[in-house]
C-alpha positions as CSV (number, residue, x, y, z in Angstrom):
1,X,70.1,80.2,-110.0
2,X,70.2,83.4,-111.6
3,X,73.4,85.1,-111.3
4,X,73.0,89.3,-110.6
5,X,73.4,91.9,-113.4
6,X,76.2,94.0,-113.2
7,X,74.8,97.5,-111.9
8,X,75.6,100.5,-113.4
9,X,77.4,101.6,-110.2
10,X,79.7,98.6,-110.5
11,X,81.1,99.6,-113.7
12,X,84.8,101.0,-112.9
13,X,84.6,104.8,-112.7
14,X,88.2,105.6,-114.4
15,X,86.8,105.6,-118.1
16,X,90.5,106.9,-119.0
17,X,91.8,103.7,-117.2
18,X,89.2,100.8,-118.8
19,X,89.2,100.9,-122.3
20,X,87.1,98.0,-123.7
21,X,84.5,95.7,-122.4
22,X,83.3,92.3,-122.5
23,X,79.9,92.2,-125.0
24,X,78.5,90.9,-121.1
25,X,80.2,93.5,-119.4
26,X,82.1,91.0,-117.1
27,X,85.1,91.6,-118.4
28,X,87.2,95.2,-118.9
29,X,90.5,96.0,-120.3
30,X,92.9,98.5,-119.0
31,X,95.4,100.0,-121.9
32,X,98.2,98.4,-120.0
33,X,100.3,95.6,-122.0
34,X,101.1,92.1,-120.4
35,X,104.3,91.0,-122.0
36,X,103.4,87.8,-125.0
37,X,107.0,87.8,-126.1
38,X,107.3,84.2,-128.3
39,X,103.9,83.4,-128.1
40,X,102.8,82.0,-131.9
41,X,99.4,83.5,-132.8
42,X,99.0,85.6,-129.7
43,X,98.7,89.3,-131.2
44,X,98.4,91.4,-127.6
45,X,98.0,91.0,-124.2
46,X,96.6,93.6,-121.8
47,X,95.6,93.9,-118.0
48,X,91.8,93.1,-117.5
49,X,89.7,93.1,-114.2
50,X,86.7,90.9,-113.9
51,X,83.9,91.9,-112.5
52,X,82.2,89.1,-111.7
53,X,84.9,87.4,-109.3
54,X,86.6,90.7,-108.7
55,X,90.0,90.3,-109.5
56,X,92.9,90.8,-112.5
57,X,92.9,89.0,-115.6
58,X,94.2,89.0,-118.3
59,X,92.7,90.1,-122.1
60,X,94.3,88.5,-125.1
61,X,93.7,89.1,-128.3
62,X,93.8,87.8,-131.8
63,X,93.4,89.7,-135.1
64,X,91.8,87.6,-138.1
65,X,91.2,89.5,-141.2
66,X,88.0,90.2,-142.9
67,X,87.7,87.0,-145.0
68,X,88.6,85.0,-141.6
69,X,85.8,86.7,-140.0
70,X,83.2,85.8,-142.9
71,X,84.8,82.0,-142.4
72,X,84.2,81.9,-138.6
73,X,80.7,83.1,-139.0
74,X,79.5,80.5,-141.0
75,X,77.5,77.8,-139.1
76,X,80.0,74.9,-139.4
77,X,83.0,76.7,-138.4
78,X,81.3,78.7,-136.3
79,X,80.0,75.4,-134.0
80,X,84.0,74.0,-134.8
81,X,85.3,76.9,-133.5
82,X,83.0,77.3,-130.1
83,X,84.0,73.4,-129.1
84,X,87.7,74.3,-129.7
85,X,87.0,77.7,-127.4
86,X,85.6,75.9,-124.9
87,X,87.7,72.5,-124.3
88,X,90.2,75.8,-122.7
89,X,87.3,76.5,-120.1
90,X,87.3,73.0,-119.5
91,X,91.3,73.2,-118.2
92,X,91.6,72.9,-114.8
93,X,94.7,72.1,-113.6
94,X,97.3,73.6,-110.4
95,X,100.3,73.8,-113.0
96,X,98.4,75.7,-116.2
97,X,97.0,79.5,-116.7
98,X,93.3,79.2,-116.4
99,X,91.0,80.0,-119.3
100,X,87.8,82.2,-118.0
101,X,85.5,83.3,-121.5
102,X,85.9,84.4,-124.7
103,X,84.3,85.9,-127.4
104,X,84.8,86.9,-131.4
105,X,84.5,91.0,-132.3
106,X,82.2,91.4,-134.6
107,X,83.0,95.2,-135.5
108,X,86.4,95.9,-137.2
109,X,89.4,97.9,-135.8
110,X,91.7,99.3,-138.8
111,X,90.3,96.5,-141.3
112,X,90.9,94.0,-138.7
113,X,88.5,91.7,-136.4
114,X,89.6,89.9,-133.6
115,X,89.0,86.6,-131.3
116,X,89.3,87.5,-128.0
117,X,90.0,85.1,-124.5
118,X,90.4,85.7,-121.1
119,X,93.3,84.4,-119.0
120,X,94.3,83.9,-115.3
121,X,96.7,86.9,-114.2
122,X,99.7,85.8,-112.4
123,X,102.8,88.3,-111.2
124,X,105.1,85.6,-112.0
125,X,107.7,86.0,-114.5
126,X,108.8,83.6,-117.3
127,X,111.4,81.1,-116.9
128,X,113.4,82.9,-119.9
129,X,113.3,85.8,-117.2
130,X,114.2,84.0,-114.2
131,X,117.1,82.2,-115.5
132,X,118.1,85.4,-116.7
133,X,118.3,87.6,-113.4
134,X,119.8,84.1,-111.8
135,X,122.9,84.3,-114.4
136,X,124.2,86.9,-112.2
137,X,124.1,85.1,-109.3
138,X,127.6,83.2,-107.8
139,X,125.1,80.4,-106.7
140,X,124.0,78.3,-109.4
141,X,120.6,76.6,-109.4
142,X,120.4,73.6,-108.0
143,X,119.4,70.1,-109.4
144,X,116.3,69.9,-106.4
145,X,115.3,72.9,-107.9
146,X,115.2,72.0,-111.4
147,X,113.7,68.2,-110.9
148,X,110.9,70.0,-108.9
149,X,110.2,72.7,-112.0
150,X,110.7,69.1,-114.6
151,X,108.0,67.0,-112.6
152,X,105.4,70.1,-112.1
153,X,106.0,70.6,-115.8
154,X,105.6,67.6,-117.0
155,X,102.3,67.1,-114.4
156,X,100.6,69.8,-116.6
157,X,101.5,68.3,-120.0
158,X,100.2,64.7,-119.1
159,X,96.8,66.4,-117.9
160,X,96.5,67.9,-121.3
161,X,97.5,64.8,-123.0
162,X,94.6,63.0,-121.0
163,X,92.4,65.2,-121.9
164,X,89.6,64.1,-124.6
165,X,90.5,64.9,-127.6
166,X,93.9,65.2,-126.3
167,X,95.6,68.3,-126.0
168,X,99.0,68.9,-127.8
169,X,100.5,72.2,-126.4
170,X,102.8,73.1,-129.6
171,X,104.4,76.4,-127.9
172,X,106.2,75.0,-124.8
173,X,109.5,76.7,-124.2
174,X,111.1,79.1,-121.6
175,X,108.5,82.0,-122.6
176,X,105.6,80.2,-122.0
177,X,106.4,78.9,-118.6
178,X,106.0,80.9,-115.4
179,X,107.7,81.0,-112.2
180,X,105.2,82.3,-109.1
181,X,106.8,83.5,-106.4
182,X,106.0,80.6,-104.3
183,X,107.8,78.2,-106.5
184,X,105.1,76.8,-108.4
185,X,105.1,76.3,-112.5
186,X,102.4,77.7,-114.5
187,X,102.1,76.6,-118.1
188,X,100.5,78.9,-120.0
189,X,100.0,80.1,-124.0
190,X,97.9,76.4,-124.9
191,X,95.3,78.4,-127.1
192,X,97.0,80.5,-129.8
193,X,99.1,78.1,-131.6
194,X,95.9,75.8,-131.5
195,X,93.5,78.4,-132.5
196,X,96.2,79.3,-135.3
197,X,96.2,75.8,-136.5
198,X,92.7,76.3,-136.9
199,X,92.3,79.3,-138.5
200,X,94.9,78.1,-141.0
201,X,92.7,74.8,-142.3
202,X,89.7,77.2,-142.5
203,X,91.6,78.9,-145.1
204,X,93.1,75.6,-146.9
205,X,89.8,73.6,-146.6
206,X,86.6,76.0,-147.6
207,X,84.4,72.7,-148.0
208,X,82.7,73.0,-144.5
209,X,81.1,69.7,-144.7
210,X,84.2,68.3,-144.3
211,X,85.5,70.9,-142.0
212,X,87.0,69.1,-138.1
213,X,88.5,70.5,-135.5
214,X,92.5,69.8,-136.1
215,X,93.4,69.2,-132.3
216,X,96.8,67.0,-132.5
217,X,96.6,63.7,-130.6
């Protein structure tokens, strides 16, 4: 079935408000930060709104340099990189952040290009953030509440461990956990350290025929 254009009309009318697009024009960014604090490979965050589904995202970013670029656009990485981008659209779990598109810049801001990748949106803060508003509480948390946070955790991490190839998160710590206001655990930040991992053996191993995709069993 052939999904509707996006009209003219629908684009948002606040052009001080929407900054940057989506090369589809599903996607547009707002100049308003989303807080990435200890997030390995993650350069910036921002408020998003998709068009498509009408409702916030988020729009993450990830600067690669010039020679980075060059490597990405060869055919072999290239096709390595794609598979890696889309095992996240693949995720589909209650306890982790959703992964919705993404796409690779092909025109340079300040000498640098940049992977981009679209995330669910949630109000929730971190765990780090909880745990610190709850330190001045007299009431300390109590163990129910912590083995029901442990078991929704560890939920997500055996579904990404299940996953073929399997899925090694490599960030997971109080700053990439969220905390919805409902009491449900969202693990989030699974892309950047793996996409940084693979941006690294591009520059180590420049003989693409030998080139994989370095997802950790």
């Amino acid at each position: 079935m052939k999904q509707d254009s996006i009209e003219e009309s629908d684009i948002p009318s606040d052009t001080d408000e929407y900054v940057d697009q989506s090369p589809d024009g599903r996607w547009f960014r707002r100049d308003d930060t989303v807080q990435a604090q200890g997030i390995g490979g993650l350069t910036r965050s921002f408020k998003a709104i998709d068009m498509e589904e009408g409702k916030e995202v988020v729009w993450n970013e990830i600067e690669i340099s010039q020679e980075m670029h060059s490597l990405i656009r060869r055919d072999s990485s290239k096709e390595a990189m794609e598979a890696i981008l889309k095992i996240f659209k693949r995720i589909e779990h209650v306890n982790l952040i959703k992964y919705s598109g993404y796409w690779i810049h092909d025109s340079a801001e300040d000498g640098m290009f940049k992977i981009v990748y679209i995330t669910e949106y949630t109000m929730a803060g971190t765990l780090r953030s909880f745990l610190r508003r709850s330190k001045f509480n007299k009431k300390k948390i109590g163990a129910k509440v912590w083995r029901r946070w442990c078991r929704q955790i560890l939920r997500a991490i055996d579904y990404l461990h299940s996953c073929a190839p399997s899925i090694t998160h490599g960030h997971l710590n109080c700053d990439s956990i969220y905390i919805h206001h409902d009491g449900i655990i969202k693990v989030g930040s699974v892309a950047p350290n793996i996409i940084k991992d693979f941006l690294s053996s591009l520059l180590e191993d420049k003989d693409f025929g030998k080139l994989k995709i370095k997802i950790r069993d």
